[in-house]
Backbone as JSON Lines, residues from 0, in Angstrom:
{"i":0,"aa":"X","n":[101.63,136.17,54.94],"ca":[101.72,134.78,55.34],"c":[100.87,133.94,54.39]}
{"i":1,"aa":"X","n":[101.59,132.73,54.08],"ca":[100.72,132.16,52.78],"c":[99.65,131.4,53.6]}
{"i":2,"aa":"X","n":[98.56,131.21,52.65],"ca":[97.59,130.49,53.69],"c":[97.56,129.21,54.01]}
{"i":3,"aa":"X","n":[96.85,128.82,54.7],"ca":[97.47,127.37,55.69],"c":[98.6,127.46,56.1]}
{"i":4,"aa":"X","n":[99.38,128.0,56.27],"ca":[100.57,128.42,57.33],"c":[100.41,128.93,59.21]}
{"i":5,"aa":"X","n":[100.53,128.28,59.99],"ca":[100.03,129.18,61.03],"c":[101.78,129.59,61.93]}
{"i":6,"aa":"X","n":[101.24,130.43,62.48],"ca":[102.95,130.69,62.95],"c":[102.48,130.65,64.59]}
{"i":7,"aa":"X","n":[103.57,129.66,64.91],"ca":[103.08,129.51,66.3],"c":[104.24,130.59,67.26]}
{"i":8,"aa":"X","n":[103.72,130.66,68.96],"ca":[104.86,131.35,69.52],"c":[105.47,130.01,69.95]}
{"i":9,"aa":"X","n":[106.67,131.26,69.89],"ca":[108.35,130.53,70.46],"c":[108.01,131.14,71.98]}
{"i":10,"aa":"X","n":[108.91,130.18,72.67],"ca":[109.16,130.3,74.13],"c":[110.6,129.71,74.01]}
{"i":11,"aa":"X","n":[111.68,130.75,74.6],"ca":[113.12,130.7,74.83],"c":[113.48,130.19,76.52]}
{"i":12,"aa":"X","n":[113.81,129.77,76.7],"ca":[114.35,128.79,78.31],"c":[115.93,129.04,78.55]}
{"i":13,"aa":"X","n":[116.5,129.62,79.79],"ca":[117.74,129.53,80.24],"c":[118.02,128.91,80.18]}
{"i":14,"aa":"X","n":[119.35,127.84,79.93],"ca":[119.27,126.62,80.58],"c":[120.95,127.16,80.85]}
{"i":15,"aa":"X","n":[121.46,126.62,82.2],"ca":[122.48,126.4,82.68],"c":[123.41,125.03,83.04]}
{"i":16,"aa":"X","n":[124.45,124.83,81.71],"ca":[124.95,123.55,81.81],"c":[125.92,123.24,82.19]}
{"i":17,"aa":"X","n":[126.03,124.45,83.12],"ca":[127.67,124.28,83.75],"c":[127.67,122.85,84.67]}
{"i":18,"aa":"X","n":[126.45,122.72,85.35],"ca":[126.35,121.82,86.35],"c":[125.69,120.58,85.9]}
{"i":19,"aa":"X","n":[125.75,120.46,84.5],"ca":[125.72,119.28,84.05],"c":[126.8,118.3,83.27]}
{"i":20,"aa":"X","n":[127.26,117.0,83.75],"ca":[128.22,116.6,83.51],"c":[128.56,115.78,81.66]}
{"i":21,"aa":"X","n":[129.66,115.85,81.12],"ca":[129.68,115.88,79.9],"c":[130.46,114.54,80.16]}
{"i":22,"aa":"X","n":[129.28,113.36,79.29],"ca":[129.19,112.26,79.38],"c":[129.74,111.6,77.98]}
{"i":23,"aa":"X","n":[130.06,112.52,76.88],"ca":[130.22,111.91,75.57],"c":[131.63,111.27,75.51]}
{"i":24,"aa":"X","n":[132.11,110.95,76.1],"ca":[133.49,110.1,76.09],"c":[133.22,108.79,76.59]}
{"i":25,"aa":"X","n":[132.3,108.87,77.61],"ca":[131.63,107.45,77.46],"c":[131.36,106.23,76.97]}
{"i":26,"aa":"X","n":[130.96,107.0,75.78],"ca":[130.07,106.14,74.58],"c":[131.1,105.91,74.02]}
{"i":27,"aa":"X","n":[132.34,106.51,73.66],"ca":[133.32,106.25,72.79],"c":[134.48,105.02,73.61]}
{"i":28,"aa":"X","n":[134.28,104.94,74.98],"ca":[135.4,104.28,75.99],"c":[134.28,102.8,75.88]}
{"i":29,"aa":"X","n":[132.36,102.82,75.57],"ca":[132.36,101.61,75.63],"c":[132.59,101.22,74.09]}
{"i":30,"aa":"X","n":[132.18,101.54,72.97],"ca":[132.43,101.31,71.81],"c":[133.86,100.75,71.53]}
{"i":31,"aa":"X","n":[134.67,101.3,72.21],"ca":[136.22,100.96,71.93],"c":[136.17,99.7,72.72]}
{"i":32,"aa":"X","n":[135.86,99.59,73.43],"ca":[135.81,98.47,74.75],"c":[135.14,96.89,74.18]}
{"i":33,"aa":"X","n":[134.15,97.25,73.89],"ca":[133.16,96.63,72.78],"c":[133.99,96.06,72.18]}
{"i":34,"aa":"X","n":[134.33,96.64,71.07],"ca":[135.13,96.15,69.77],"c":[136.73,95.6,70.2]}
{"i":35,"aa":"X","n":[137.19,95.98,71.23],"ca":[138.37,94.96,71.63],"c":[138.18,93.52,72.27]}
{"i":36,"aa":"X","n":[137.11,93.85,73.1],"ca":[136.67,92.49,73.41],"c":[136.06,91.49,72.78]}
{"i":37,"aa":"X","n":[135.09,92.41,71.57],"ca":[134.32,90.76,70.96],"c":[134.64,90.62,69.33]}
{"i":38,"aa":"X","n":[135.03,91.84,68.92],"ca":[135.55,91.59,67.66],"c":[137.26,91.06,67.55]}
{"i":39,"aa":"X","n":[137.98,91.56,68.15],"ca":[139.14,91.49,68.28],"c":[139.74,90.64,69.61]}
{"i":40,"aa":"X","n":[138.72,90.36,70.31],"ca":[139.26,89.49,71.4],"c":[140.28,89.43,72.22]}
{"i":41,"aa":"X","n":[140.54,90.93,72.48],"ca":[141.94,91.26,73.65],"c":[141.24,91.1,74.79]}
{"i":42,"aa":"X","n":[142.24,90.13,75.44],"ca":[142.03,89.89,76.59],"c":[142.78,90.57,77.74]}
{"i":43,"aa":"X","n":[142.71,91.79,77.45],"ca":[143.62,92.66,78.33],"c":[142.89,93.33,79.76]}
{"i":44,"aa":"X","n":[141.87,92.76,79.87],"ca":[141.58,93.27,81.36],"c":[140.42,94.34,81.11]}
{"i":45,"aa":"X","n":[139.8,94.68,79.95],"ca":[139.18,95.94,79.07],"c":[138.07,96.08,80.71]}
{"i":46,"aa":"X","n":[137.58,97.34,80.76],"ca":[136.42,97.96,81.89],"c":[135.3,97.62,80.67]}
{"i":47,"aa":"X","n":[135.07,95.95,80.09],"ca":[134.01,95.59,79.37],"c":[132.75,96.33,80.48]}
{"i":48,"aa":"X","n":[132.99,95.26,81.38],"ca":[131.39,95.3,82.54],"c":[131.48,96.36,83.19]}
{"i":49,"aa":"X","n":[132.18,97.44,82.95],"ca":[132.2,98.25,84.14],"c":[131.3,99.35,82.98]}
{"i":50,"aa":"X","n":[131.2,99.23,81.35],"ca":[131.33,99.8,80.46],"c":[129.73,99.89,79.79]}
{"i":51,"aa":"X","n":[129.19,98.18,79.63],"ca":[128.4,97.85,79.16],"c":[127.49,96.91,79.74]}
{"i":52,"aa":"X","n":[125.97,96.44,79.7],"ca":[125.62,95.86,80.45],"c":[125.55,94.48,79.99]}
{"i":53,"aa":"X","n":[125.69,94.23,78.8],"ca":[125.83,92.91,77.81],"c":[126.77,92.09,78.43]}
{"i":54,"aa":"X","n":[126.77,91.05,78.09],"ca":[127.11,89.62,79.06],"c":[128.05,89.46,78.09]}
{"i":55,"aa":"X","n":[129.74,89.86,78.19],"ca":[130.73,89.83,77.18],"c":[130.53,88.07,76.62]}
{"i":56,"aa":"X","n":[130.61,87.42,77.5],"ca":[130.17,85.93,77.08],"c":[129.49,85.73,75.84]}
{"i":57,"aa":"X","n":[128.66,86.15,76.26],"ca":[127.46,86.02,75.01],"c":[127.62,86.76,73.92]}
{"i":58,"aa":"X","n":[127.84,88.04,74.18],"ca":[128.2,88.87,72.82],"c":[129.44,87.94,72.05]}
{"i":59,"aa":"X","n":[130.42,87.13,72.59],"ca":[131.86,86.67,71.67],"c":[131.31,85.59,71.2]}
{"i":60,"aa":"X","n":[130.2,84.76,71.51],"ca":[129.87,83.61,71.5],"c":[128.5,83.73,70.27]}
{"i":61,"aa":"X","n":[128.2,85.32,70.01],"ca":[126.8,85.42,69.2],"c":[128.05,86.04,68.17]}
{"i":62,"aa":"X","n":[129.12,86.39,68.48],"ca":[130.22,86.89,67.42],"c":[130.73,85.76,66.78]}
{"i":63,"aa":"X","n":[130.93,84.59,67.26],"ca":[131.54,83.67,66.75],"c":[130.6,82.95,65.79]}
{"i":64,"aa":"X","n":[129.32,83.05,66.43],"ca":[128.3,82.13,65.24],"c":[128.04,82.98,63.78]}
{"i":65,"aa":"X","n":[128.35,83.99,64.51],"ca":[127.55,84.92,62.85],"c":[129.07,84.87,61.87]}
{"i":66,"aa":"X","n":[130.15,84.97,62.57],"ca":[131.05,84.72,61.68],"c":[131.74,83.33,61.26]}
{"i":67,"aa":"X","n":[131.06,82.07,62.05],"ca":[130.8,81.3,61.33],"c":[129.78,80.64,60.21]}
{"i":68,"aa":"X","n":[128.62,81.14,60.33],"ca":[127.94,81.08,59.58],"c":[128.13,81.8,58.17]}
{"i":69,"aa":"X","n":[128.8,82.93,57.74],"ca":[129.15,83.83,57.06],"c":[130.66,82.91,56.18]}
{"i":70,"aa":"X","n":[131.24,81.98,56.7],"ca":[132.09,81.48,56.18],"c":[131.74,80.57,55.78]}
{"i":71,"aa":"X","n":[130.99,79.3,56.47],"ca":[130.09,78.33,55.77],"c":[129.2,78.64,54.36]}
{"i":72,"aa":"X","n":[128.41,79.57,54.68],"ca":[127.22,80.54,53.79],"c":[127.81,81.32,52.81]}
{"i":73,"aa":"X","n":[128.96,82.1,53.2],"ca":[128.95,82.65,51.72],"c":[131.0,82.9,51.14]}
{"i":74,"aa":"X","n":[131.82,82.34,52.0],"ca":[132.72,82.19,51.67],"c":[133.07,80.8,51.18]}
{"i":75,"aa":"X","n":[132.74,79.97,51.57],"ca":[133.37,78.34,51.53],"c":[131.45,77.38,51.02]}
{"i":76,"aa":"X","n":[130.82,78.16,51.41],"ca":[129.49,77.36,51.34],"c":[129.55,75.67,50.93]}
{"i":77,"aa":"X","n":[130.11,75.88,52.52],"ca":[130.3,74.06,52.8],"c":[130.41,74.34,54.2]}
{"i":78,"aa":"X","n":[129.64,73.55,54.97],"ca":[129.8,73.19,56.66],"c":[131.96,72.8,57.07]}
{"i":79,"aa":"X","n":[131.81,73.32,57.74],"ca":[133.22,73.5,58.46],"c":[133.32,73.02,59.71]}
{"i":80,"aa":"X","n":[133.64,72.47,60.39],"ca":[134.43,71.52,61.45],"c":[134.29,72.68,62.52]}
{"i":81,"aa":"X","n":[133.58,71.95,64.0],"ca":[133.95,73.06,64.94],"c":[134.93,73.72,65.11]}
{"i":82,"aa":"X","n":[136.13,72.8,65.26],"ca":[137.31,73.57,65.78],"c":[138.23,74.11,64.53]}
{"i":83,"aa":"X","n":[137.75,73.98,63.29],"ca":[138.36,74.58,62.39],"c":[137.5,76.03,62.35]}
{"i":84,"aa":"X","n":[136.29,76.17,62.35],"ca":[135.59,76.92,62.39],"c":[136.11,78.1,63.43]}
{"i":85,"aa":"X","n":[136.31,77.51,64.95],"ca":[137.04,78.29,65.81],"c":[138.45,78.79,65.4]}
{"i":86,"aa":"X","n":[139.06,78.19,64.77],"ca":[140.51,78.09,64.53],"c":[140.75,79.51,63.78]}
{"i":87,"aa":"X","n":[139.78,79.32,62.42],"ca":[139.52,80.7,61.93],"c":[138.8,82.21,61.73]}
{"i":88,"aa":"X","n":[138.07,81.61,63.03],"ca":[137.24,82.86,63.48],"c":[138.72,83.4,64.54]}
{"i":89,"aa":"X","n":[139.65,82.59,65.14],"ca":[140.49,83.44,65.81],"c":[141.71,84.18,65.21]}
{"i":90,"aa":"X","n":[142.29,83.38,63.59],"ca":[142.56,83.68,62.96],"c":[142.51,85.56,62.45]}
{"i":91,"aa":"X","n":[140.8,85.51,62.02],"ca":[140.34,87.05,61.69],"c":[140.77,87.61,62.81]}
{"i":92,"aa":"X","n":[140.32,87.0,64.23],"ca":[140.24,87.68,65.29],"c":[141.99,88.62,65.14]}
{"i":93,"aa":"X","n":[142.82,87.83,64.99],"ca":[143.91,88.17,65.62],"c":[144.63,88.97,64.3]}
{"i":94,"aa":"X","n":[144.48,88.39,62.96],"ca":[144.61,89.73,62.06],"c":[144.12,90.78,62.17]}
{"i":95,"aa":"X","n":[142.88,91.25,62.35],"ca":[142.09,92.52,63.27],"c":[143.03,92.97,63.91]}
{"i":96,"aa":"X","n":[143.46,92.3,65.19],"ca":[143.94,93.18,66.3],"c":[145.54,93.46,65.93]}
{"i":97,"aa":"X","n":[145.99,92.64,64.76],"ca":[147.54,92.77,64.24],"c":[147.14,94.52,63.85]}
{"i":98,"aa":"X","n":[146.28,94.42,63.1],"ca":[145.64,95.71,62.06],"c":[145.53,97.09,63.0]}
{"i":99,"aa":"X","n":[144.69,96.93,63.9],"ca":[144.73,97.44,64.9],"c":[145.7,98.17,65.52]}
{"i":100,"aa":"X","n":[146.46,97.77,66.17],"ca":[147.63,97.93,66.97],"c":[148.83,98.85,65.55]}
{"i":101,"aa":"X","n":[148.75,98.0,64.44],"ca":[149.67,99.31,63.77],"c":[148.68,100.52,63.25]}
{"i":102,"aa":"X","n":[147.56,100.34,63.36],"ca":[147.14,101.81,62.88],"c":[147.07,102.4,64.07]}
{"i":103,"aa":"X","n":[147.09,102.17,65.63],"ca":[147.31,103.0,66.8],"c":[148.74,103.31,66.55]}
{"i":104,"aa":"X","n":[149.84,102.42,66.22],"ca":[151.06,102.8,66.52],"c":[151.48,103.66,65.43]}
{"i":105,"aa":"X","n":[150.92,103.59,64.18],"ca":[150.81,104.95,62.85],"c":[150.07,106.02,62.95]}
{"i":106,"aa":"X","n":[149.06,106.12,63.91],"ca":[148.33,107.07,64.93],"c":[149.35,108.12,65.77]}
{"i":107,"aa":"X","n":[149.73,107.41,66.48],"ca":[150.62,107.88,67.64],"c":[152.15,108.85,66.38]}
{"i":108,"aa":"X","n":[152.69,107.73,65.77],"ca":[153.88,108.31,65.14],"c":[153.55,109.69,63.7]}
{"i":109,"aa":"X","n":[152.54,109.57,63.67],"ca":[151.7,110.87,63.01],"c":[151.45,112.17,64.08]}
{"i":110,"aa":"X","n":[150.93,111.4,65.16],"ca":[150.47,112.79,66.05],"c":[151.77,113.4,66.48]}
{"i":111,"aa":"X","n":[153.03,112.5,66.75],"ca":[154.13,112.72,67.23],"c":[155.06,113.76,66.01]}
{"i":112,"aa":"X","n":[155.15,113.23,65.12],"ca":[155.31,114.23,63.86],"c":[154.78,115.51,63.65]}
{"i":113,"aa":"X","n":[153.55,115.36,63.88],"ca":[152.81,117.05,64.04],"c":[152.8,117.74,64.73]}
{"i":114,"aa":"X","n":[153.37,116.95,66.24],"ca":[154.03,117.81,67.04],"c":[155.03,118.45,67.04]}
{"i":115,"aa":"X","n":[156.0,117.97,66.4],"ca":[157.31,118.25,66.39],"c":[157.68,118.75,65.35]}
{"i":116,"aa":"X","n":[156.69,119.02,64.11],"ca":[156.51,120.36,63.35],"c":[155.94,121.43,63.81]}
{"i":117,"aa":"X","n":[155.04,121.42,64.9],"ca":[154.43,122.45,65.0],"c":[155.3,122.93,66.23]}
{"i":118,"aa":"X","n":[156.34,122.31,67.01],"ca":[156.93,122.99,67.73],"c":[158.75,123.72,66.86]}
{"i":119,"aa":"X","n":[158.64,122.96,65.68],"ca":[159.74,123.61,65.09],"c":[159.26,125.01,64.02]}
{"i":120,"aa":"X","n":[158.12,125.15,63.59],"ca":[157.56,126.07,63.51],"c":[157.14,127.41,63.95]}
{"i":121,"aa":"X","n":[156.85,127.31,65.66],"ca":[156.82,127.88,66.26],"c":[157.98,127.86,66.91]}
C-alpha cells in the first residue's frame, strides 16, 4: 500500500426495492408538460398543476419577456411595440409546436415501420 493511502472498511446493506415505487416517468410527464405549456403554448388541458408547482402564469409571462428581450437585444436591437412583440413571440410559439407535432407524427410513422419490419421478419 503506497503511503498516505489509508484503506477504509466497506459495509454492504440489503436493500429491497421491490416496495419502492419507480417514479422516473414523472420527471419526464412534467418536463414534457412544461415545455408544451410555456414554450409552445398548447392549450390543451396539459396536468401543468397537477405536474409542477410553478404558477404556469408566470412561467409564460417570464417566457414571454426573455424572448422579448432577446429580439429587441440581439435580433432587431431596436425596442418593438407590445403587441408586435406579442404577435411574434406567438409566432415562434406556434412554429415550435408546427415542429413539434411533425416530429411526433415522424416519431410515430418510424416506430410504426419498425414494427412492421420486425413483424415481417419474424
Amino acid at each position: 500500500m503506497a503511503s498516505g493511502t489509508k484503506k477504509y472498511p466497506t459495509t454492504k446493506v440489503k436493500i429491497n426495492t421491490k416496495k419502492y415505487q419507480d417514479h422516473t416517468q414523472d420527471s419526464q410527464k412534467a418536463m414534457t408538460s412544461y415545455v408544451d405549456s410555456v414554450f409552445l403554448n398548447k392549450q390543451d388541458g396539459s396536468s401543468y398543476d397537477k405536474l409542477l408547482t410553478n404558477k404556469l402564469e408566470d412561467e409564460q409571462v417570464s417566457y414571454r419577456n426573455v424572448a422579448r428581450d432577446f429580439l429587441e437585444t440581439r435580433a432587431f436591437n431596436n425596442t418593438i411595440a407590445d403587441e408586435t412583440a406579442e404577435n411574434m413571440v406567438k409566432q415562434i410559439q406556434d412554429v415550435n409546436n408546427k415542429k413539434d407535432l411533425l416530429s411526433m407524427q415522424s416519431n410515430q410513422q418510424h416506430q410504426q415501420l419498425l414494427k412492421s419490419q420486425l413483424h415481417q421478419h419474424w
